[in-house]
KETI-65832 format. One line per 4 residues: number of its first residue (from 1); for each residue x, y, z of N, C-alpha, C. Coordinates in pm, whole numbers. Example, Ala and Ser with C-alpha at 12.3 -4.5 7.8 and 13.67 -1.06 7.14 Angstrom:
BEGIN
1) 1319/-569/780/1230/-450/780/1320/-330/780 ~ 1285/-225/708/1367/-106/714/1290/3/787
# end
This chain:
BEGIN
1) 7983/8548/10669/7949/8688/10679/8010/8764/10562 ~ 7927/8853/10516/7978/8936/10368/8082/9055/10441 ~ 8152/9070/10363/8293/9129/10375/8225/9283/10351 ~ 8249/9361/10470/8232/9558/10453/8287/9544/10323
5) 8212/9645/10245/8197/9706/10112/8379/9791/10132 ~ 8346/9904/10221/8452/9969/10254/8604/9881/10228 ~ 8609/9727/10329/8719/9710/10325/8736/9627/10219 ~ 8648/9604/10135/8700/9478/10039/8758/9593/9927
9) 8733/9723/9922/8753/9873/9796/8875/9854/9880 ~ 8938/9874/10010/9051/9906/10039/9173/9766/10014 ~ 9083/9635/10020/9200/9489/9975/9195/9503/9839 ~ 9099/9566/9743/9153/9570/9626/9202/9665/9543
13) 9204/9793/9618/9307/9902/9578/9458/9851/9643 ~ 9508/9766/9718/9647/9737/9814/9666/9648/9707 ~ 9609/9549/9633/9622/9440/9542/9659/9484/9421 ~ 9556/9613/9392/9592/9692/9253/9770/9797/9245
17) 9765/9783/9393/9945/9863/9422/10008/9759/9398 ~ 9987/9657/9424/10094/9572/9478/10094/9434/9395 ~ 10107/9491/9251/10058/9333/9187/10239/9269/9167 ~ 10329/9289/9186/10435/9261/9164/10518/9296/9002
21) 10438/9372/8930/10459/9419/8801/10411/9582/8797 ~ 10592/9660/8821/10570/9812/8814/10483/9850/8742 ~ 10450/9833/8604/10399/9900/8539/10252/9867/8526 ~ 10211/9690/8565/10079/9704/8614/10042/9795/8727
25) 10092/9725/8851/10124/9861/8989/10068/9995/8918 ~ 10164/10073/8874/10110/10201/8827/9971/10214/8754 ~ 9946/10113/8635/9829/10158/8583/9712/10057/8635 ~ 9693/10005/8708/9614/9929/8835/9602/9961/8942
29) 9665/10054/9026/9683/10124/9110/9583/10283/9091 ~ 9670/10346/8995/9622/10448/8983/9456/10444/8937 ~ 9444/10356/8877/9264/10334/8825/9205/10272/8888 ~ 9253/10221/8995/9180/10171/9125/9110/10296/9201
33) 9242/10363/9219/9200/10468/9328/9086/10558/9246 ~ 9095/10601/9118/9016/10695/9057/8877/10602/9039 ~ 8857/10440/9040/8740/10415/9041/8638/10341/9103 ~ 8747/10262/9199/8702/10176/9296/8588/10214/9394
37) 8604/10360/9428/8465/10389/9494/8353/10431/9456 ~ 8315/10416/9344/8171/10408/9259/8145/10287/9191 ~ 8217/10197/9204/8170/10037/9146/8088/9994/9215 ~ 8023/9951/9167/7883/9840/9225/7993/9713/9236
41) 7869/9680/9341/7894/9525/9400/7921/9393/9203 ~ 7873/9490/9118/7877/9373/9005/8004/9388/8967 ~ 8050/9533/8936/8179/9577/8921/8299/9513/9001 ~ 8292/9566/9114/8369/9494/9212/8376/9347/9194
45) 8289/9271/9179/8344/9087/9148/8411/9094/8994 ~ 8333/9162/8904/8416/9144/8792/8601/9191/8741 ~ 8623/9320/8887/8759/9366/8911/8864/9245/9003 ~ 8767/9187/9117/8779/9127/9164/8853/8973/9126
49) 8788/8948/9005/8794/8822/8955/8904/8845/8842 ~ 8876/8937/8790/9050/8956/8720/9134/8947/8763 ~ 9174/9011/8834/9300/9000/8942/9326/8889/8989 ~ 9219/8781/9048/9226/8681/9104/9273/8530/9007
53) 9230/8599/8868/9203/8455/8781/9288/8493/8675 ~ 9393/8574/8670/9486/8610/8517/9605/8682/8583 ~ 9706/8646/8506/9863/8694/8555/9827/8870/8539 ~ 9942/8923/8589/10021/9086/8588/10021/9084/8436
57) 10119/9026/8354/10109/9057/8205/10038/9067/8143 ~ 9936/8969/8155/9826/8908/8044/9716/9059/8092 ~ 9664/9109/8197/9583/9220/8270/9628/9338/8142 ~ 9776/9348/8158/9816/9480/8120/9847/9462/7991
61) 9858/9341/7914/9866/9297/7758/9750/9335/7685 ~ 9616/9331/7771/9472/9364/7737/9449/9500/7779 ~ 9502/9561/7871/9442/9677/7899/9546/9834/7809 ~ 9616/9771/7720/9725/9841/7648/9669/9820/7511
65) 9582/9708/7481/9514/9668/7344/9684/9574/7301 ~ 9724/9524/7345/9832/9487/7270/9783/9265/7228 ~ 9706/9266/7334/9620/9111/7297/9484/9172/7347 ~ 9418/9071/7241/9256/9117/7176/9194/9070/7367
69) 9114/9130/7406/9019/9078/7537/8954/8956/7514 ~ 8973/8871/7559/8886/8757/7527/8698/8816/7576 ~ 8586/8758/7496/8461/8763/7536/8371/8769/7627 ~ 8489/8645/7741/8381/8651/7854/8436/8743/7975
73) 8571/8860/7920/8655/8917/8022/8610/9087/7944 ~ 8549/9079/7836/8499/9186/7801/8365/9266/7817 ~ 8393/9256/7979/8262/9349/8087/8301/9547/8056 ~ 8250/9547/8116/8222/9723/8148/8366/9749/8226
77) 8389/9677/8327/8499/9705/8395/8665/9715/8327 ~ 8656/9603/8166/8773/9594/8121/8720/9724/8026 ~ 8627/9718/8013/8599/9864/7880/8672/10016/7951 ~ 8635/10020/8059/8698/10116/8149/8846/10112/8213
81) 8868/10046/8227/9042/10000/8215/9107/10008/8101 ~ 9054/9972/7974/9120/10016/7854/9127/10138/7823 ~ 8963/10212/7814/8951/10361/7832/9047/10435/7886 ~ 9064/10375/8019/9165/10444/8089/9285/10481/8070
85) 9367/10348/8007/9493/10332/7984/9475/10473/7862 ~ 9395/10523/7794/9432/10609/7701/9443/10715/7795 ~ 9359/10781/7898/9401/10867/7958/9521/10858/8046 ~ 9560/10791/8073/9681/10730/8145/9840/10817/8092
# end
């Protein structure tokens, strides 16, 4: 059975609080909440799958520009997470 839309936005905003790295926490957290509820179902696996498939550092090493995004992690969703980090 496919997982409510609703609660899978609410396991991955608690995931985006709670990555065990404050300063991911803060800027994963906070850009969760500001975007998690207008992602499409494509969005959502591609947020989804970050989190799931790459450490706390390496997330926030890329989303700071401080290591280049690799190709196949350079979706819409990391374009907007980087974006972000400037408004941040």
């Amino acid at each position: 059975m496919a997982e409510d839309i609703e609660i899978r936005r609410k396991r991955l905003l608690h995931r985006s609080l709670y990555t065990g790295m404050k300063e991911v926490d803060i800027l994963l957290g906070s850009f969760a909440r500001r975007h998690l509820q207008t992602f499409t179902d494509v969005e959502l696996d591609q947020y989804e799958a970050l989190l799931e498939n790459y450490d706390d550092p390496q997330i926030y090493a890329w989303a700071i520009g401080r290591d280049p995004v690799p190709p196949h992690l350079d979706t819409g969703v990391m374009k907007l997470l980087k974006a972000y980090k400037l408004q941040f």
